[in-house]
N, C-alpha and C positions, 0 to 999 in steps of 0.2 A: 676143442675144449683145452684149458688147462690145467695140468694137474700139476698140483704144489705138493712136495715131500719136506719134509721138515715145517712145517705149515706154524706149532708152536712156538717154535724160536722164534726170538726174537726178527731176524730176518725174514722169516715167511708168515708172521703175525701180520710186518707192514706189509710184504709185497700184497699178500689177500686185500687187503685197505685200499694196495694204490690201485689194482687193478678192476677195483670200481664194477660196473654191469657187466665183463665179462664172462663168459662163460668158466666160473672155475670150480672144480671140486679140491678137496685138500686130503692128502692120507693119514692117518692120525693113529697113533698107538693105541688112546683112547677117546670116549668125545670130549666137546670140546667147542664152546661155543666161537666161530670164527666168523660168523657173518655171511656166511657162504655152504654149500652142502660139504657134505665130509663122508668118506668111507673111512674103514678100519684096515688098517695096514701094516707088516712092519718089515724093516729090513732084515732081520735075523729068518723073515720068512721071503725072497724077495718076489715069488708067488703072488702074493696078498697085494702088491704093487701093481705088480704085469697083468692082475685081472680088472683095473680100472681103465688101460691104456689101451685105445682103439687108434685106426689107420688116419691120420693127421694132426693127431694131438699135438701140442706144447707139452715139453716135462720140464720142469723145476727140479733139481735133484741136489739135495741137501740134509746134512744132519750133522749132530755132534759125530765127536771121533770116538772110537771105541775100537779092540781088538780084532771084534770082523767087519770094519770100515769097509776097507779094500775089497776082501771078496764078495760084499756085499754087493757096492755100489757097481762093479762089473757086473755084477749079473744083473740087475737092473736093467744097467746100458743094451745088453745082450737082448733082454725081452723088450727094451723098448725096440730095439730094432726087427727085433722079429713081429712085432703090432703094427710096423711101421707107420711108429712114430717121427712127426716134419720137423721136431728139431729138439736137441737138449741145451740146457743154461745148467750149468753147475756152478757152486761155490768151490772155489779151491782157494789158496796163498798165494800173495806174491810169493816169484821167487820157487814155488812148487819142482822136485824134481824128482825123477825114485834117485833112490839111496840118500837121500836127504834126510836127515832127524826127522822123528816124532812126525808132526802132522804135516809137512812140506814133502817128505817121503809118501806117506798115505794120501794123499791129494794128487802129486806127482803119479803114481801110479794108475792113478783114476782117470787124473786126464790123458795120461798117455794112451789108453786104453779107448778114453771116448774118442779121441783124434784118430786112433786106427778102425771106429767103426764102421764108417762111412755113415753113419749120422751126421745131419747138420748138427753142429755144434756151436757152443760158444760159454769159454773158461773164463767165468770173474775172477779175479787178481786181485783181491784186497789187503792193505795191509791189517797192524790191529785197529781193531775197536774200540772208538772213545768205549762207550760201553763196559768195558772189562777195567775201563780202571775203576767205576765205581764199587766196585768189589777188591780193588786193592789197599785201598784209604782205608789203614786202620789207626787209632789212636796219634791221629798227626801225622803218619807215617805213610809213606809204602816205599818198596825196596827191588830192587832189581842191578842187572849186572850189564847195565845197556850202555854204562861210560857216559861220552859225549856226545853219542850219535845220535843226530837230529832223527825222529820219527812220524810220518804224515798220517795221520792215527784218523779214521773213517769212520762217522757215526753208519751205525748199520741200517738205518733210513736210506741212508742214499746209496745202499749195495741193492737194496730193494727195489730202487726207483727205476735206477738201472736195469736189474732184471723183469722187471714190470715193463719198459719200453722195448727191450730186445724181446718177450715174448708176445708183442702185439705190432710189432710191426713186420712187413716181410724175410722169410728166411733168409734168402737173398744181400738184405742189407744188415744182419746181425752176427753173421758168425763172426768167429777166432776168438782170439784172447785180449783180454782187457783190464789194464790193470789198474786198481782204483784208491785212490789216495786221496786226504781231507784238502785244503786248501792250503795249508803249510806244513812242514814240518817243523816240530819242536826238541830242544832235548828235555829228557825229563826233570830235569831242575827248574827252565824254563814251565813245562807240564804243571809241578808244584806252583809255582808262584802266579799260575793261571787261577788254580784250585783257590788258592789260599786268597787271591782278590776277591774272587767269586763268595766265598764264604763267612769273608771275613774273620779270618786268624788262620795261625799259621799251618800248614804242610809241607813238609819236605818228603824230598827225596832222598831212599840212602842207597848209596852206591855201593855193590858187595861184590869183590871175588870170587869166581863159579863157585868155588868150592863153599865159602861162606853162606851164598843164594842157596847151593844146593841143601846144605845141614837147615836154613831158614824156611825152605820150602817142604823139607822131609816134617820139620817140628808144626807143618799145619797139616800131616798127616799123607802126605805123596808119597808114594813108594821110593826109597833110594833111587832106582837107575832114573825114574822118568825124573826127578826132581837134579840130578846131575844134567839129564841133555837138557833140560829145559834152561837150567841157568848157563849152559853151554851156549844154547839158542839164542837166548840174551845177549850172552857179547858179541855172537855173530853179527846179529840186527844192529848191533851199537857200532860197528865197523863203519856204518853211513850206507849200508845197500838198501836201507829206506829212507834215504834222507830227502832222495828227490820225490816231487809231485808231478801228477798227471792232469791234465783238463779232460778227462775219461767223461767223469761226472757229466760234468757242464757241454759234453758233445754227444753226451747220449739225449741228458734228459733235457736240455736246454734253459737248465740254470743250476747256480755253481753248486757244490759240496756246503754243508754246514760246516761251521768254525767251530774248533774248540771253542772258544768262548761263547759264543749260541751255544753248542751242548750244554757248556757246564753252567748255565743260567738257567736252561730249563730242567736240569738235572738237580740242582742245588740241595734239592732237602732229600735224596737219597746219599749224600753223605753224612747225614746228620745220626746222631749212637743210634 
């Protein structure tokens, strides 16, 4: 069997899709029509997990970030190994390490953790999400402190795809880490004038000084400190440590990553007011 955590995001909506007549159930905070059976589960209880997980399962292990991330998802890994469970896929970040900011720290932590299980394993590496920009496009705009640095931005279909063929094919030929990036990298000026073809008129990008990002990001309601490392996070990424791509995709699933421009084509009327 496999079991999918994070089952409604956006990631574990498609993975349930690609993985088609397989045996899967999904853990769900609430129901939730997936297409597939579902229990009730949550991470603040990691209990409610470990009583779906029997001796040869696949686990899926995924969720937004929140304050008990970390201790959460250990303990998970901890009960999956005591159910023994035949292998885990996590979502983590490129780039993941402890002592890392914000959520490459919390990710980092988790894989380090599933790697010392002795669980099979195996750590997705993706960078961001076309995805998330469509929640940045505001009034022509959107804004960030990323410079010049080109970014290989991953529709999160194909983080799914991938994890969909690592959890059906043998253990054996699945583990380690994989890191997963769209078909090119862009910078976000470039990114804008994708947008702005696609929809015809204009969007820019504005490029802001952490400290500016951060006051821009506290006035959509962020708490101060995370809204400073996140614009912090920003010029990190803009250094070029995602500049380069992987053929990850296209050697798992056996054809390439989507293009930004396929996203933003079948995306187009969710930037619309």
């Amino acid at each position: 069997m496999i079991v999918v955590t994070g089952a409604t995001g956006t990631i574990g909506r498609a993975l349930i899709g690609s993985l088609g007549g397989e045996d899967v159930v999904a853990v769900v905070r609430r129901p939730a029509d997936l297409g597939c059976r579902y229990v009730l589960g949550d991470f603040d209880r990691p209990e409610t997990i470990a009583r779906v997980l029997s001796p040869g399962d696949r686990l899926f292990l995924n969720s937004s970030l929140w304050p008990g991330f970390t201790g959460a998802h250990r303990a998970v890994i901890d009960l999956a190994r005591e159910a023994g469970v035949a292998h885990v896929v996590t979502v983590s970040v490129r780039g993941a390490a402890p002592g890392r900011p914000l959520g490459g720290g919390m990710h980092g932590d988790v894989d380090a953790h599933l790697r010392a299980s002795g669980l099979p394993w195996s750590v997705l590496q993706p960078v961001g999400f076309m995805q998330n920009l469509l929640a940045e496009v505001r009034d022509g705009h959107f804004h960030g402190s990323y410079g010049p640095g080109p970014v290989g931005y991953i529709d999160a279909r194909d983080v799914a795809a991938v994890a969909a063929a690592l959890l059906t094919r043998p253990v054996a030929e699945a583990g380690g880490d994989h890191v997963l990036t769209g078909p090119d990298a862009r910078t976000h000026e470039e990114i804008a004038a994708a947008i702005s073809a696609v929809l015809r008129r204009p969007v820019a990008y504005v490029d802001l000084p952490v400290p500016a990002m951060a006051a821009h990001l506290a006035g959509q309601g962020m708490p101060a400190d995370a809204a400073h490392r996140l614009a912090a996070l920003m010029a990190e990424v803009g250094d070029g440590r995602w500049a380069t791509t992987t053929t990850t995709v296209e050697d798992i699933t056996g054809r390439p990553p989507r293009s930004l421009t396929r996203f933003l084509a079948e995306h187009a009327t969710a930037f619309l007011p």
